[in-house]
N, C-alpha and C positions, 0 to 999 in steps of 0.2 A: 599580572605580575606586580612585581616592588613599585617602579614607573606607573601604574596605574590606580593601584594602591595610594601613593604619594598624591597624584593628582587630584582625585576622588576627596578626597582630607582636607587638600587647599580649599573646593570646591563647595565643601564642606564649611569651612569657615567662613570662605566669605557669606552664604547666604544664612550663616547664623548672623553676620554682623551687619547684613540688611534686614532682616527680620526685629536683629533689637533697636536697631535705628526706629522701626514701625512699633514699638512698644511689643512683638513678640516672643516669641521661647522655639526655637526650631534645631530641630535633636534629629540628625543624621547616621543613618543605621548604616554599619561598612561591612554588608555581606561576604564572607571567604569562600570561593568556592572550591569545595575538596575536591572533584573530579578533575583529574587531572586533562582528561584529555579537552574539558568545555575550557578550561584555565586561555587554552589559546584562541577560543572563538572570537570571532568579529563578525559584524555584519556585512564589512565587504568581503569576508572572504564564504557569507554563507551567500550572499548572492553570487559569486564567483563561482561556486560548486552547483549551482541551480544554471547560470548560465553556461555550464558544461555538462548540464543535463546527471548531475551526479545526485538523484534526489536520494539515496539510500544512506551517503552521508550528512545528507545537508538537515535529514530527520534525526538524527543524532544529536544535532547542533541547537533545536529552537525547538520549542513545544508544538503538539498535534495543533494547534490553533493556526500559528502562525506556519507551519508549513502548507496547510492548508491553502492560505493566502499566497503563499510563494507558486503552488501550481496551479493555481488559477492563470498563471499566467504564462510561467513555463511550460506546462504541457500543453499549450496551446498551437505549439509549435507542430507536434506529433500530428495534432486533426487538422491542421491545416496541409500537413502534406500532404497528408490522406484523401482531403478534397480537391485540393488542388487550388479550387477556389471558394475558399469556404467562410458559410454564415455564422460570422458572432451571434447572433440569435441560437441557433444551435448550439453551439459553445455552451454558451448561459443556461442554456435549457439543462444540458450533461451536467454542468458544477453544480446546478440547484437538487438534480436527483443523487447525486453524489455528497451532498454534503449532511450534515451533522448526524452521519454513520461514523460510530465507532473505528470501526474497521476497514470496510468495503467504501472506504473514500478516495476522493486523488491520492493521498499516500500510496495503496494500493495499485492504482496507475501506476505511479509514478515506478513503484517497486517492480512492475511488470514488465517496463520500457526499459528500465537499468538493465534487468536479466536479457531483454531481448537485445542491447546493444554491445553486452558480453558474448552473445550467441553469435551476431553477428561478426563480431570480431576476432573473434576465435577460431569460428570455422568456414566463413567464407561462404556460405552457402545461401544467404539473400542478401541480394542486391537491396539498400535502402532504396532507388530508385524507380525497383518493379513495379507493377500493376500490385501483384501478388504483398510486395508487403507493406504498400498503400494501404490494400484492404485487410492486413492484417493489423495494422497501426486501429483502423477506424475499428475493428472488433474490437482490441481492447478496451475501445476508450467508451465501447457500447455493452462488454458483456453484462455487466451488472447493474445497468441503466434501470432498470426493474428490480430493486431487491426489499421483500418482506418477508420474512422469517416464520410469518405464518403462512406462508402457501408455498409448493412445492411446481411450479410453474414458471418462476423469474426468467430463466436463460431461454423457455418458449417465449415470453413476452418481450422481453429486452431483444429477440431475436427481430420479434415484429416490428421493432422499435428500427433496428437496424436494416432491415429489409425495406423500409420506409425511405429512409433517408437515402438506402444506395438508393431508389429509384427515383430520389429527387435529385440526386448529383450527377446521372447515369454512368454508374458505377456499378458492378459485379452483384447485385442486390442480393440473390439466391446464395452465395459464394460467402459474403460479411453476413447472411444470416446463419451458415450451415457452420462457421467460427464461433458465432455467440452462444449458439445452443450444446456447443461440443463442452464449453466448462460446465455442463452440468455433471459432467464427467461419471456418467451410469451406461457407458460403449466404449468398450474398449477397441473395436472396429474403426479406426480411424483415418483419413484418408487426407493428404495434401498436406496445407497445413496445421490441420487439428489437433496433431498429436502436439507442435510448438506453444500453440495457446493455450492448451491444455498446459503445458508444464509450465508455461510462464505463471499461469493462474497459480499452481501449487508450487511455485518455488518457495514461495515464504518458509514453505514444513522442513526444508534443507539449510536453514541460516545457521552458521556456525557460532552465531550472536546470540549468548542467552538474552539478555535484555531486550532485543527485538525478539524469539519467539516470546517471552515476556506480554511483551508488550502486543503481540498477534493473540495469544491466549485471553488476554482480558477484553481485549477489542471485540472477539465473539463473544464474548462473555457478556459484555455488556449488549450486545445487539439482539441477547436474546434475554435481557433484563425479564421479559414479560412473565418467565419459567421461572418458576421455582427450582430452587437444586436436585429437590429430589425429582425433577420431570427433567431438569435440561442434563446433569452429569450423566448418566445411566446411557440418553439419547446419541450426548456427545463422545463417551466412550465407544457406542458401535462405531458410529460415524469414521472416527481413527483407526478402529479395528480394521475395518470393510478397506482402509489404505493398505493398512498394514498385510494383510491376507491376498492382497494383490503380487503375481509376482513380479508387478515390475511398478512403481509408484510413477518413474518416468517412464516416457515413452520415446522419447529421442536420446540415442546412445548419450549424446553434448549433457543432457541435463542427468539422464541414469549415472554416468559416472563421477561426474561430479557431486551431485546430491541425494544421491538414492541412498546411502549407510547410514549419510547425516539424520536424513530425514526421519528414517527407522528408528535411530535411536533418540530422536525430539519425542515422535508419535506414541513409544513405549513410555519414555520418562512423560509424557503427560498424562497420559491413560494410568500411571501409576500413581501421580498426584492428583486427580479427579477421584479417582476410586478411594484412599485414604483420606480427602478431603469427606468425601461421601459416607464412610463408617463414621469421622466425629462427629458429620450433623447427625447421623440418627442415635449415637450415644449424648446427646444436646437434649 
């Protein structure tokens, strides 16, 4: 605002007049920011929205970096429910395989736990305090614990990863592994709560946010840097097709009606701007 602006100027001044006091030259750049809605950010109020677990806004507000750093610490809450009593060591183990992915990072979490606390809230049908969504909490925070873009195995591994751990916590082990493996999402046979972390996995494809699917689009984009366009768009078109050809992309009524049109129509305008982006490079 004006008030900030005004401050920022004084601030300005004085350390040009400590600067010449020291024989220096110190030239203060007063950035405008056009977006209006970053105009109001603060950092108490981005830790405010992290401390109410709101991380889908609070990524809006700060760069992939520093959000990053924000749920290191927030979503720390989620697996500690989960365990009940649970090892920071493990923590640290998840955030180091989670991180400097594009995409599939905390962000991700974080986006999964928001939709699950909508789900909750909405429709009353798990108790945060069950066994049941203990061990859904810890699937989350395990399904993509294993992700490499060159082998088509991850949600077996990452399964074993969590099938490990329930049986160090003695927790449901068989039960957070048969969660981890279901977002491989190639069965549509789903039983308990698979069908839930199945659509919390793909909520992102129903964001009414151009800028977040934007911003989802590039993120695999980039985590599969290693492709060339003419090997990754072609791939990535089926991949969206094989959603789209499904007749239901969700599988819990809560999430079909709410995001199944949206998602349809992300998944067609992206497949349509893959495919045209794919005629210029070959007319290149």
């Amino acid at each position: 605002g004006t008030d900030d602006e005004m401050q920022e100027r004084n601030l300005a001044e004085i350390n040009s007049c400590l600067a010449k006091i020291r024989g220096r030259q110190l030239v203060t750049e007063i950035i405008r920011q056009t977006d209006p809605f970053l105009c109001s950010v603060s950092s108490t109020m981005v830790k405010k929205l992290c401390e109410m677990k709101q991380f889908i806004a609070a990524e809006r507000c700060v760069v992939p970096s520093v959000h990053q750093e924000l749920l290191k610490k927030y979503l720390f809450d989620f697996w500690k429910a989960g365990l009940r009593n649970s090892a920071e060591y493990d923590w640290n183990k998840i955030v180091a395989a989670y991180s400097g992915r594009p995409y599939h990072n905390l962000s991700h979490l974080g986006y999964m736990f928001n939709m699950l606390q909508i789900y909750v809230d909405q429709t009353g049908l798990l108790d945060y305090d069950s066994a049941a969504a203990k061990e859904l909490m810890l699937a989350v925070c395990l399904h993509d614990y294993v992700y490499d873009v060159r082998q088509d195995n991850n949600e077996i591994l990452s399964g074993d990863e969590a099938y490990r751990l329930g049986i160090y916590f003695t927790l449901s082990a068989c039960k957070i592994k048969s969660l981890v493996t279901a977002t491989a999402h190639d069965n549509d046979n789903l039983h308990d709560l698979q069908p839930l972390i199945c659509d919390l996995d793909l909520s992102i494809l129903g964001t009414f946010n151009k800028k977040e699917w934007q911003r989802y689009a590039n993120g695999i984009r980039k985590e599969y840097g290693c492709y060339d366009d003419e090997e990754y768009i072609p791939a990535r078109i089926r991949v969206l097709e094989n959603f789209l050809h499904k007749e239901r992309i969700f599988h819990t009524d809560f999430f079909f009606n709410m995001l199944e049109k949206q998602a349809r129509s992300n998944l067609t305008a992206e497949i349509n701007r893959l495919t045209e982006h794919l005629k210029e490079h070959k007319k290149d």
